[in-house]
SERO-4910 file (N, C-alpha, C, O; in steps of 0.05 Angstrom, whole numbers):
BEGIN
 pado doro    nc1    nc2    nc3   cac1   cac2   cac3    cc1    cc2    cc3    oc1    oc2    oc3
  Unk    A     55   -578     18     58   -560     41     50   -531     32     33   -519     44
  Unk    A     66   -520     10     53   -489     -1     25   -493     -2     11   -481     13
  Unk    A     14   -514    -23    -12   -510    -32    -31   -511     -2    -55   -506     -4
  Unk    A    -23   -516     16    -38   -525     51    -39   -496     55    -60   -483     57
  Unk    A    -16   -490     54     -9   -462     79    -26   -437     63    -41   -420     73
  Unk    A    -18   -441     28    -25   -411     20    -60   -417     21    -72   -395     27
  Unk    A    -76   -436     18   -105   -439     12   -116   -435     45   -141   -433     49
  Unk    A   -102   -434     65    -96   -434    100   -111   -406     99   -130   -403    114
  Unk    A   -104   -383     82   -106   -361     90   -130   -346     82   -134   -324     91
  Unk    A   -151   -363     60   -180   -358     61   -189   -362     85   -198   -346    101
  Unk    A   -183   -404     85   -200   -407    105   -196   -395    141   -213   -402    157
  Unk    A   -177   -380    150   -168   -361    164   -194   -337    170   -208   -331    188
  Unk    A   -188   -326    133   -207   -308    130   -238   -303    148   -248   -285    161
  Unk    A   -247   -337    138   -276   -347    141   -277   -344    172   -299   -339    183
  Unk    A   -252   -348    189   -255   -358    222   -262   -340    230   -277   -336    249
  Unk    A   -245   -321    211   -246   -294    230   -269   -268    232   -269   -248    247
  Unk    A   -289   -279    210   -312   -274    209   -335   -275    237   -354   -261    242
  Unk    A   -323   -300    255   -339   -301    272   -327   -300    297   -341   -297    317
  Unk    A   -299   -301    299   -287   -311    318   -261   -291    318   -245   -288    299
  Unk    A   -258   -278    345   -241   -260    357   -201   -270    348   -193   -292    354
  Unk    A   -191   -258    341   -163   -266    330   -148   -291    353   -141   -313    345
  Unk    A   -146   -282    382   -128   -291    404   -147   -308    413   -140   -324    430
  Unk    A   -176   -308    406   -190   -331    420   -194   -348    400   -206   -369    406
  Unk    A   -184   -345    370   -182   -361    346   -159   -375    357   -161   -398    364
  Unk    A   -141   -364    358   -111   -377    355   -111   -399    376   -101   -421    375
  Unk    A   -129   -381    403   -127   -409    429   -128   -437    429   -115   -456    437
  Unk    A   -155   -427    414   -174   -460    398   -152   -464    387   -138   -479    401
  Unk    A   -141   -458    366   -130   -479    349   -111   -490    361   -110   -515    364
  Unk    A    -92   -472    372    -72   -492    390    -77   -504    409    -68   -527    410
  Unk    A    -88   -497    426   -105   -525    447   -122   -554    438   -125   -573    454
  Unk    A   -134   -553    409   -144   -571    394   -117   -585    387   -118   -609    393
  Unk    A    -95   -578    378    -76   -595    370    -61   -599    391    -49   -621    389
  Unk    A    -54   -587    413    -47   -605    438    -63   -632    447    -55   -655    446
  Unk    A    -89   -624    454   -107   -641    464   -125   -657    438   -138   -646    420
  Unk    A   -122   -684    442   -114   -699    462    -89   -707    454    -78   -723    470
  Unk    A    -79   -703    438    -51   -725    421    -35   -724    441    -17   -741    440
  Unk    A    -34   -707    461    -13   -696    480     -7   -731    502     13   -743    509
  Unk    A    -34   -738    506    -38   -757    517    -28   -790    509    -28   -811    522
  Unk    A    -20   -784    481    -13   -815    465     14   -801    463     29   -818    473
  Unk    A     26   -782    456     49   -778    444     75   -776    464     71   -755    477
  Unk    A     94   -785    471    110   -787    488    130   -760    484    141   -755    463
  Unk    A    133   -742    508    149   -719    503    178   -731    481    191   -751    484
  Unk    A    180   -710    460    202   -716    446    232   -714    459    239   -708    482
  Unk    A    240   -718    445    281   -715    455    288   -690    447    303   -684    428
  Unk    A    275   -669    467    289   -646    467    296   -641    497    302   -655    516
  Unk    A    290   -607    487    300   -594    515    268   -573    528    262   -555    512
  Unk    A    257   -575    542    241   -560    554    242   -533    535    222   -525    523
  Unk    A    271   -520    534    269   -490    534    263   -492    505    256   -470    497
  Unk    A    263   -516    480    257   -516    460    228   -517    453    218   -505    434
  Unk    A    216   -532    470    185   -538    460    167   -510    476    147   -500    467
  Unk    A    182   -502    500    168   -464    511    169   -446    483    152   -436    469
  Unk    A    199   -448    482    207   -425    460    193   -428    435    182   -408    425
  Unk    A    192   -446    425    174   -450    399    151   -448    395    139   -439    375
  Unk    A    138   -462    429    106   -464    430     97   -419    423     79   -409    410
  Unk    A    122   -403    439    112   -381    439    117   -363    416    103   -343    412
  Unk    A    140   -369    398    141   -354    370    122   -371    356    106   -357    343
  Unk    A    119   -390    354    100   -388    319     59   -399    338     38   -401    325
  Unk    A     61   -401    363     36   -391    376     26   -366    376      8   -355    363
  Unk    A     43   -358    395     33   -326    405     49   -301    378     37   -283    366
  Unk    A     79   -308    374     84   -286    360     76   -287    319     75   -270    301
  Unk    A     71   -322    323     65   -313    289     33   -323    284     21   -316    264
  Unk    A     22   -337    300    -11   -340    296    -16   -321    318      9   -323    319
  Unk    A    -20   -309    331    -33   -289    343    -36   -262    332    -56   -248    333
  Unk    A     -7   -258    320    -14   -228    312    -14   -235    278    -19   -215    264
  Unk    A    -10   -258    265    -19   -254    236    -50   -258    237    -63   -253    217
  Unk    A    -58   -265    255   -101   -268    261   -106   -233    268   -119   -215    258
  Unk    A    -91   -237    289   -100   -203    296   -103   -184    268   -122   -170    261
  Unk    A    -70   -192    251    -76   -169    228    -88   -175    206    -90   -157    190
  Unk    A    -98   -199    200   -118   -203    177   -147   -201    183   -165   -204    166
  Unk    A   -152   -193    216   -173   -178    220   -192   -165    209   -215   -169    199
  Unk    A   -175   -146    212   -188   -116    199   -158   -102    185   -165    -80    177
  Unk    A   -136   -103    180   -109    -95    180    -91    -98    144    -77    -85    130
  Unk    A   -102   -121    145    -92   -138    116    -96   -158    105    -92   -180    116
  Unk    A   -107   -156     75   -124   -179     64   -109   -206     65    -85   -207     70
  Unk    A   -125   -226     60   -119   -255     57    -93   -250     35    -71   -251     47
  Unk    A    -92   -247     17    -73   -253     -7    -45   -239     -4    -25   -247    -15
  Unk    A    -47   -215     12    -21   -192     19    -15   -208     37      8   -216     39
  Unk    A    -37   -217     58    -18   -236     84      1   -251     80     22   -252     93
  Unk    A     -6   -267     57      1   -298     55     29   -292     37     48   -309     37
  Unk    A     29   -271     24     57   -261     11     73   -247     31     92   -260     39
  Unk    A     67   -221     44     85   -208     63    102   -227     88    123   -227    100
  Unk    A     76   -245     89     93   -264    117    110   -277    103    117   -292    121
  Unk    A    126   -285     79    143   -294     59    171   -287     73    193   -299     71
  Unk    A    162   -260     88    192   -253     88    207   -269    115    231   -266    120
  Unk    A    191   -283    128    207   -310    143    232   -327    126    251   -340    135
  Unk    A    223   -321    100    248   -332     81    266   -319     86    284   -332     97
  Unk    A    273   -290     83    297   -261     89    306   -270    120    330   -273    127
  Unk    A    280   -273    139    291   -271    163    318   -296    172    341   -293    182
  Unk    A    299   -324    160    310   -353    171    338   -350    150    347   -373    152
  Unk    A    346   -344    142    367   -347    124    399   -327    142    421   -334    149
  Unk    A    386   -306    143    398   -296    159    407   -297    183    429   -292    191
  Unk    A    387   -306    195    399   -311    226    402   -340    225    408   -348    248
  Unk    A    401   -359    209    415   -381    202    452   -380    202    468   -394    216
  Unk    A    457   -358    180    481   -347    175    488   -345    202    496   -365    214
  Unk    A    483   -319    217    494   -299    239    498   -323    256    522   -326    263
  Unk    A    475   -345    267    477   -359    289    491   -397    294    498   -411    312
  Unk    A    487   -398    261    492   -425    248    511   -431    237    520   -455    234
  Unk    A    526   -403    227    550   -403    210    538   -420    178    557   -425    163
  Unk    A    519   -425    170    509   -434    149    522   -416    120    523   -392    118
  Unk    A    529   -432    104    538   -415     82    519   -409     55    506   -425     42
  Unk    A    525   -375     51    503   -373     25    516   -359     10    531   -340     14
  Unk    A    506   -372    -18    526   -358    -39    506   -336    -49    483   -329    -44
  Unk    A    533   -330    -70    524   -299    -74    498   -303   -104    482   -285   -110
  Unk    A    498   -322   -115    470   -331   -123    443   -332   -109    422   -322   -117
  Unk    A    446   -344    -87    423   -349    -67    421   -312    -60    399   -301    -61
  Unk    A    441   -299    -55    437   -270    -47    419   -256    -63    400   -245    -52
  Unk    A    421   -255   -105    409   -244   -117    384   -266   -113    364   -252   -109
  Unk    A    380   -286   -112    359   -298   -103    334   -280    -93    314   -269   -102
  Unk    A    349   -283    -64    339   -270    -45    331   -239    -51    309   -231    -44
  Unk    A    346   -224    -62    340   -195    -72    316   -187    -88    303   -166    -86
  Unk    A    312   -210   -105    294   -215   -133    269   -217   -115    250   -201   -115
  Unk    A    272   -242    -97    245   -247    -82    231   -219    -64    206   -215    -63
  Unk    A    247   -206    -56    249   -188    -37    238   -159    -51    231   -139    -39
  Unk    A    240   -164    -88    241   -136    -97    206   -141    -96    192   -122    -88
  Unk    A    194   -163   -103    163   -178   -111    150   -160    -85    134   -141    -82
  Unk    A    169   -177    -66    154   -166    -30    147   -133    -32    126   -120    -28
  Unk    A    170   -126    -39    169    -86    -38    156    -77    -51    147    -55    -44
  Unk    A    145    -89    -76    123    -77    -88     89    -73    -84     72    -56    -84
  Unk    A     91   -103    -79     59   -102    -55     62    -83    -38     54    -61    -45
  Unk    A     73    -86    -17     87    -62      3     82    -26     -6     76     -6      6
  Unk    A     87    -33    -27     87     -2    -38     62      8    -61     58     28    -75
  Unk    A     49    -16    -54     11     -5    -72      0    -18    -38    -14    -37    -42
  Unk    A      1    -14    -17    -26    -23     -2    -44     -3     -8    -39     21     -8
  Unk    A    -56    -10    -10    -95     -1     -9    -96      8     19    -79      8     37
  Unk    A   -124     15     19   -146     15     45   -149      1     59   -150      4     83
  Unk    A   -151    -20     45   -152    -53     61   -135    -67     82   -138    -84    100
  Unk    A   -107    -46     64    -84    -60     76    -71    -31     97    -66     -9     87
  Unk    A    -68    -37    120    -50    -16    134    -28    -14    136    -14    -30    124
  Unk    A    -18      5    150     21      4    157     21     -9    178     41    -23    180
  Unk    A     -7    -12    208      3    -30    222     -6    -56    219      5    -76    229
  Unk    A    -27    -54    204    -28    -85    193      6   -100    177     13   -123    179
  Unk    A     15    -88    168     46    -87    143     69    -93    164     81   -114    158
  Unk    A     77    -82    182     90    -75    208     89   -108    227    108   -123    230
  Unk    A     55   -112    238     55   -126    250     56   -167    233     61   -189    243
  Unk    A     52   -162    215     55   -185    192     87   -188    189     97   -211    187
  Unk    A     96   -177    190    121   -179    185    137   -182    214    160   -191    214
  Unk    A    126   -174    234    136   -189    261    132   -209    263    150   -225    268
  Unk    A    107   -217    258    103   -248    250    118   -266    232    121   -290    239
  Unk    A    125   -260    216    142   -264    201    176   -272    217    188   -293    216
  Unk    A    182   -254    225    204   -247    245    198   -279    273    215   -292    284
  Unk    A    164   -284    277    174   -305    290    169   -330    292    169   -348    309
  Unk    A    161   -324    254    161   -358    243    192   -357    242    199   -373    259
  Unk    A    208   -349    235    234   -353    235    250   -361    264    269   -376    266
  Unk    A    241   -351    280    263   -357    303    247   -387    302    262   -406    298
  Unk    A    219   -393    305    212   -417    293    229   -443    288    236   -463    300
  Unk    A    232   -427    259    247   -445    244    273   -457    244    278   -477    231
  Unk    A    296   -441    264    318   -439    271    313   -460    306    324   -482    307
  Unk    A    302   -454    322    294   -471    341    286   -510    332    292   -529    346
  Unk    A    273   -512    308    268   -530    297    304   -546    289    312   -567    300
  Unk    A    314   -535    274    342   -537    268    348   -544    295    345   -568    300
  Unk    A    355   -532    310    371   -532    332    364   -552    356    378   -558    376
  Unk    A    329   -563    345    326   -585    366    334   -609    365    331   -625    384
  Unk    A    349   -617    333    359   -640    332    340   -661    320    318   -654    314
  Unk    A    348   -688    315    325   -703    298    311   -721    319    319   -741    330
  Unk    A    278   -699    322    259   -711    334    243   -721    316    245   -719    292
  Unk    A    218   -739    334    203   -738    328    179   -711    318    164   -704    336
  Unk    A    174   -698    291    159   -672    287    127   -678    294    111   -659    299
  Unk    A    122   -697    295     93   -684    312     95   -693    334     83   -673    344
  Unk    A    101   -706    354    109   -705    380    113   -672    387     99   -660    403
  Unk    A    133   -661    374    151   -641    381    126   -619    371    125   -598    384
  Unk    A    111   -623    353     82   -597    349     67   -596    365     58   -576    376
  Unk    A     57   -634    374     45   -628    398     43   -617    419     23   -606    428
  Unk    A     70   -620    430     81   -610    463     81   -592    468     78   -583    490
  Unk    A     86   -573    437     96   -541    440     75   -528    430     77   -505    423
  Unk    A     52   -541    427     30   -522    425     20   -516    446     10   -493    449
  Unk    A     19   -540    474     10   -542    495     24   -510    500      8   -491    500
  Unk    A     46   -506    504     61   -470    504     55   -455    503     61   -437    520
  Unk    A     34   -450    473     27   -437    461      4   -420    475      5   -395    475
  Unk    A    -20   -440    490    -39   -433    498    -40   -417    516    -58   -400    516
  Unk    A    -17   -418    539    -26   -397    556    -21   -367    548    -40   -353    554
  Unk    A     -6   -357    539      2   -332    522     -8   -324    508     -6   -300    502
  Unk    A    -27   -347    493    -52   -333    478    -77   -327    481    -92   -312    470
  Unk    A    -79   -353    511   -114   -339    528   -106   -316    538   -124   -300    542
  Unk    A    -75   -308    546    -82   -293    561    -86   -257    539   -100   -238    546
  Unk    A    -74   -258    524    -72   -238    503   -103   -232    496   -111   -211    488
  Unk    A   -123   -257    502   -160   -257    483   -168   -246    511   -187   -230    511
  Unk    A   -154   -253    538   -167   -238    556   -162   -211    558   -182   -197    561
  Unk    A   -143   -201    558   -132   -180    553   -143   -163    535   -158   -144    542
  Unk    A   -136   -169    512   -141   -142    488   -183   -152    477   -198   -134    469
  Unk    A   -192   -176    478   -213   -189    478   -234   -183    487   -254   -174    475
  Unk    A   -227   -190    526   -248   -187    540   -264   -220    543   -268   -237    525
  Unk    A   -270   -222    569   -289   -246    579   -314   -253    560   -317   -275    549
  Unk    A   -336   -225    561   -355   -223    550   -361   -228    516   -380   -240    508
  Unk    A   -337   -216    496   -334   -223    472   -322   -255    469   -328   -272    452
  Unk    A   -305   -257    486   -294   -293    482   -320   -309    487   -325   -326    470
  Unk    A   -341   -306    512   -360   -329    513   -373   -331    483   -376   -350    468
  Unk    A   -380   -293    480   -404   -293    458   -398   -297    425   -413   -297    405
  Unk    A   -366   -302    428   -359   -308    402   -354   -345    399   -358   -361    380
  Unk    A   -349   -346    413   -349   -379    412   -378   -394    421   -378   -418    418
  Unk    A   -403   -380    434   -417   -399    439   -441   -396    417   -462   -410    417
  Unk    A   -434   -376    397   -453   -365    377   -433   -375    352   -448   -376    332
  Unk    A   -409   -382    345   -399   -393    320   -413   -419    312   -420   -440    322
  Unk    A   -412   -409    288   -435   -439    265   -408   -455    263   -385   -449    269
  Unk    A   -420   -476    253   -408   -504    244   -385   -489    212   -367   -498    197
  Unk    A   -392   -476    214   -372   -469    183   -345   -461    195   -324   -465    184
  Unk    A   -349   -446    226   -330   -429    236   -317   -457    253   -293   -460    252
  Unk    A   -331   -472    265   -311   -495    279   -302   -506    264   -280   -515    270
  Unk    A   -311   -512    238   -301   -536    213   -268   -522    205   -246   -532    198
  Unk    A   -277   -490    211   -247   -480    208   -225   -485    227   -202   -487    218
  Unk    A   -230   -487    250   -218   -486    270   -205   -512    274   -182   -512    285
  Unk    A   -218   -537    264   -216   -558    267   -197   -559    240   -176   -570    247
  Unk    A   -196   -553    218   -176   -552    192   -149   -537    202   -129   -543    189
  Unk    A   -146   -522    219   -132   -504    233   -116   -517    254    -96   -509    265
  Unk    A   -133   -542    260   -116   -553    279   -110   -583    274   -101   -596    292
  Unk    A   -114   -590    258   -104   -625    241    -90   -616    217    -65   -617    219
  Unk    A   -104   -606    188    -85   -609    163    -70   -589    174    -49   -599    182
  Unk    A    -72   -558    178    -41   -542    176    -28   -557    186    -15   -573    172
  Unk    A    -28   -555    222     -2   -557    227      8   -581    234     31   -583    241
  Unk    A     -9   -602    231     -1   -626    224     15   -643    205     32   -660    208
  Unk    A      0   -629    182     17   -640    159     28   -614    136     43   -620    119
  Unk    A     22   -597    137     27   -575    132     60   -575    156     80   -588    149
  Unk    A     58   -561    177     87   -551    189     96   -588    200    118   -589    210
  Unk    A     82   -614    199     96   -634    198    116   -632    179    140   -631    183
  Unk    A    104   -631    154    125   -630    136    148   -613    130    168   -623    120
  Unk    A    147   -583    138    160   -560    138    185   -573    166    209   -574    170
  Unk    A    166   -578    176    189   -583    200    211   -612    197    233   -614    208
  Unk    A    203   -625    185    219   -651    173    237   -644    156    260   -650    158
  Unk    A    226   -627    135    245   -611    108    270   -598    127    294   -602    121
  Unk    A    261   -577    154    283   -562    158    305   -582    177    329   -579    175
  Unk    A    295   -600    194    302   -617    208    328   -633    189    346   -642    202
  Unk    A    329   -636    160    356   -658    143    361   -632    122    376   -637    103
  Unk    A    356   -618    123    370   -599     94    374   -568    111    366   -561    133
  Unk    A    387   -556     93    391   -535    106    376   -515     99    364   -514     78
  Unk    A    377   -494    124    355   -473    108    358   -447     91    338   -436     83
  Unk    A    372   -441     86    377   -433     59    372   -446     27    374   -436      5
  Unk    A    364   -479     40    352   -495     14    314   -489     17    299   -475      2
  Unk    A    307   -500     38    283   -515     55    271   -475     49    255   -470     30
  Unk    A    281   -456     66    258   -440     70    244   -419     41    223   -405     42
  Unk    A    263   -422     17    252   -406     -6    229   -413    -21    216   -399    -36
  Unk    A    225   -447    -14    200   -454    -19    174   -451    -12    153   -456    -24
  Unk    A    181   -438     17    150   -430     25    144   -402      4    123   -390      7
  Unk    A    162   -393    -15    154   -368    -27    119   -377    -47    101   -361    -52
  Unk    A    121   -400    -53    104   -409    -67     80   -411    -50     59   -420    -59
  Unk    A     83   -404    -26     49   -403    -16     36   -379    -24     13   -381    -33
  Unk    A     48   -356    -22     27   -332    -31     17   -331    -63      0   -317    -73
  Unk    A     32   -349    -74     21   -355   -108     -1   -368    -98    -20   -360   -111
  Unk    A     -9   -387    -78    -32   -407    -75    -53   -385    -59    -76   -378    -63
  Unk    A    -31   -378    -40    -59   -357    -30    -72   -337    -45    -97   -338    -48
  Unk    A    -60   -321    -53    -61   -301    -73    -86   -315    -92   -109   -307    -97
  Unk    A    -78   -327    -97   -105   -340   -119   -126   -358   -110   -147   -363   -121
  Unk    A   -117   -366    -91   -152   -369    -78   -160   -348    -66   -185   -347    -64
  Unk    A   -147   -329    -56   -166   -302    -46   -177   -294    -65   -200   -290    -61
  Unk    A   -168   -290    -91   -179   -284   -110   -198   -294   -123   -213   -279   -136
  Unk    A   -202   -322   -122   -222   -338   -131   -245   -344   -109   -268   -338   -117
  Unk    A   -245   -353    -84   -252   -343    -66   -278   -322    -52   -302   -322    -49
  Unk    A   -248   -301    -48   -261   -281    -40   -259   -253    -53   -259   -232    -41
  Unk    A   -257   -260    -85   -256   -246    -96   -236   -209    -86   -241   -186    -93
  Unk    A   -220   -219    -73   -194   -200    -71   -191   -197   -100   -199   -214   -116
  Unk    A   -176   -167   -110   -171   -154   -131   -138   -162   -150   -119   -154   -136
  Unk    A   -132   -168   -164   -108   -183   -171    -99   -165   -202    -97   -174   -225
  Unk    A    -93   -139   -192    -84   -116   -213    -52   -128   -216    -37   -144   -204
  Unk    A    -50   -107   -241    -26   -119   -259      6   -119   -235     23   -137   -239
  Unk    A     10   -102   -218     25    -93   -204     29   -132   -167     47   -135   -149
  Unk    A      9   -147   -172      7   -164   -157     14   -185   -175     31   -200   -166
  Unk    A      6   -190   -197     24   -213   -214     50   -204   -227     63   -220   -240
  Unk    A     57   -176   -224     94   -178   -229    108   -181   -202    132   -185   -201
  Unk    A     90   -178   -177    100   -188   -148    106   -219   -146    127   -228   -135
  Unk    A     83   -237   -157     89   -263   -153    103   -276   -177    106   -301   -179
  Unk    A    113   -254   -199    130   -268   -222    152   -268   -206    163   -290   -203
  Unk    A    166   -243   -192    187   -238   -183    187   -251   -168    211   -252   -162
  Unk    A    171   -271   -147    175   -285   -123    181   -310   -137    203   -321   -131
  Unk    A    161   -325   -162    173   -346   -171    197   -338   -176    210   -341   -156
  Unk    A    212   -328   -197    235   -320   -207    264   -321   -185    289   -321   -185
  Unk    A    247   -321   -170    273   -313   -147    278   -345   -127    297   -355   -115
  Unk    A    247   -354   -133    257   -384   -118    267   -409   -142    275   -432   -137
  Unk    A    263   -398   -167    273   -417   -191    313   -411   -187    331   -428   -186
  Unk    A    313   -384   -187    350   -376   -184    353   -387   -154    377   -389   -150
  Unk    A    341   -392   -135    359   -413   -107    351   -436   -118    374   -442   -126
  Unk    A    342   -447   -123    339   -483   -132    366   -487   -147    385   -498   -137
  Unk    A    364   -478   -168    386   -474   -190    410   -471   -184    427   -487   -191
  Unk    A    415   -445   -166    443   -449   -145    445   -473   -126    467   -474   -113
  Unk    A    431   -488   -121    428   -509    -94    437   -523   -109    459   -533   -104
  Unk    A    424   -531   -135    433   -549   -154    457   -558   -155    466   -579   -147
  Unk    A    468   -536   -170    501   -527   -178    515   -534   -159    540   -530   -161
***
């Protein structure tokens, strides 16, 4: 699942080369509605679960993490800063779940969090404050995400990706029409090469298929204060394929960020353990 999600954020990169952020995101979620929508029998939830979900990790965490790896913030800072869905889901796990975390998992959490602040505090040119700002809302709503997932009970997880992508779509055509425009949506999608659909199409089978299949199964039987410190290990994957890649810059100050992110998900395992 890390090695899917963090290597996710080149090929992101590549989409967005040809293809507008909110008319990126459309495709993808409308490709993974349609057609499965048609074989897959609505899961055993509740309506307000598969809306609510389809629109945080549609519209509030693929819409605006496309928007800000735009032009806003590189592939490898993305794929670490949005990490902090770990800080968020833990928390409002606590506040809304009553979930218990010890005071290990806390320095855990602190250690991971010190990695985050340091990227944070060398952005470049590359990287903005509202690119930084808006990544981290995203972040904010892979988490409610993740907590909705919890709370829908043990479904079926791709049934339940399917349905709520269908969600997804209208809030995000309407955002490409909006901030987009008619004229850039025809001329960006009817002029994208086969490299840019091949993305689109990876974007809408391995991620969130088996990529958030699996994420969503993990949070669905364990709790999340176990399940979400593991995604810390995607920006080690991303991080280094941007670098290999697309030759993104990997100064000494970005590998004591991802020592401290390992370091911090080795001390929650260890406490989970115990």
């Amino acid at each position: 699942m890390a090695l899917i999600w963090g290597t996710n954020f080149v090929f992101i990169h590549y989409g967005l080369d040809e293809l507008q952020p909110f008319t990126f995101a459309t495709l993808r979620f409308f490709l993974v509605a349609v057609p499965l929508i048609f074989f897959l029998p609505r899961p055993a939830t509740s309506w307000l679960h598969l809306i609510s979900y389809g629109f945080f990790i549609g519209c509030g965490q693929f819409g605006l993490l496309f928007w800000a790896m735009q032009t806003n913030i590189t592939p490898g800072l993305a794929s670490l800063i949005i990490q902090m869905q770990v800080f968020f889901t833990i928390l409002l796990a606590v506040l809304f779940f009553g979930e218990d975390i010890k005071l290990n998992q806390v320095v855990a959490l602190i250690v991971c969090f010190s990695g985050l602040a340091l990227i944070i505090n060398y952005v470049d040119a590359q990287t903005t404050i509202i690119g930084v700002v808006v990544t981290l809302v995203a972040a904010m709503s892979w988490a409610c995400g993740n907590l909705i997932v919890k709370n829908a009970g043990h479904i079926n997880i791709l049934a339940f990706l399917v349905w709520s992508s269908l969600f997804s779509v209208p809030p995000l055509a309407l955002a490409a029409w909006y901030l987009e425009g008619q004229e850039s949506i025809v001329a960006s999608v009817s002029q994208a090469s086969w490299k840019a659909w091949s993305v689109v199409l990876w974007q809408s089978v391995g991620n969130p298929l088996i990529g958030y299949g699996l994420w969503n199964m993990l949070l669905s039987r364990y709790s999340a204060a176990l399940v979400t410190p593991w995604a810390l290990l995607v920006p080690v994957f991303g991080m280094s394929a941007s670098a290999v890649l697309l030759s993104e810059p990997m100064p000494w100050w970005k590998l004591l960020a991802m020592a401290l992110i390992c370091g911090g998900l080795a001390l929650n395992m260890v406490s989970n353990r115990k």
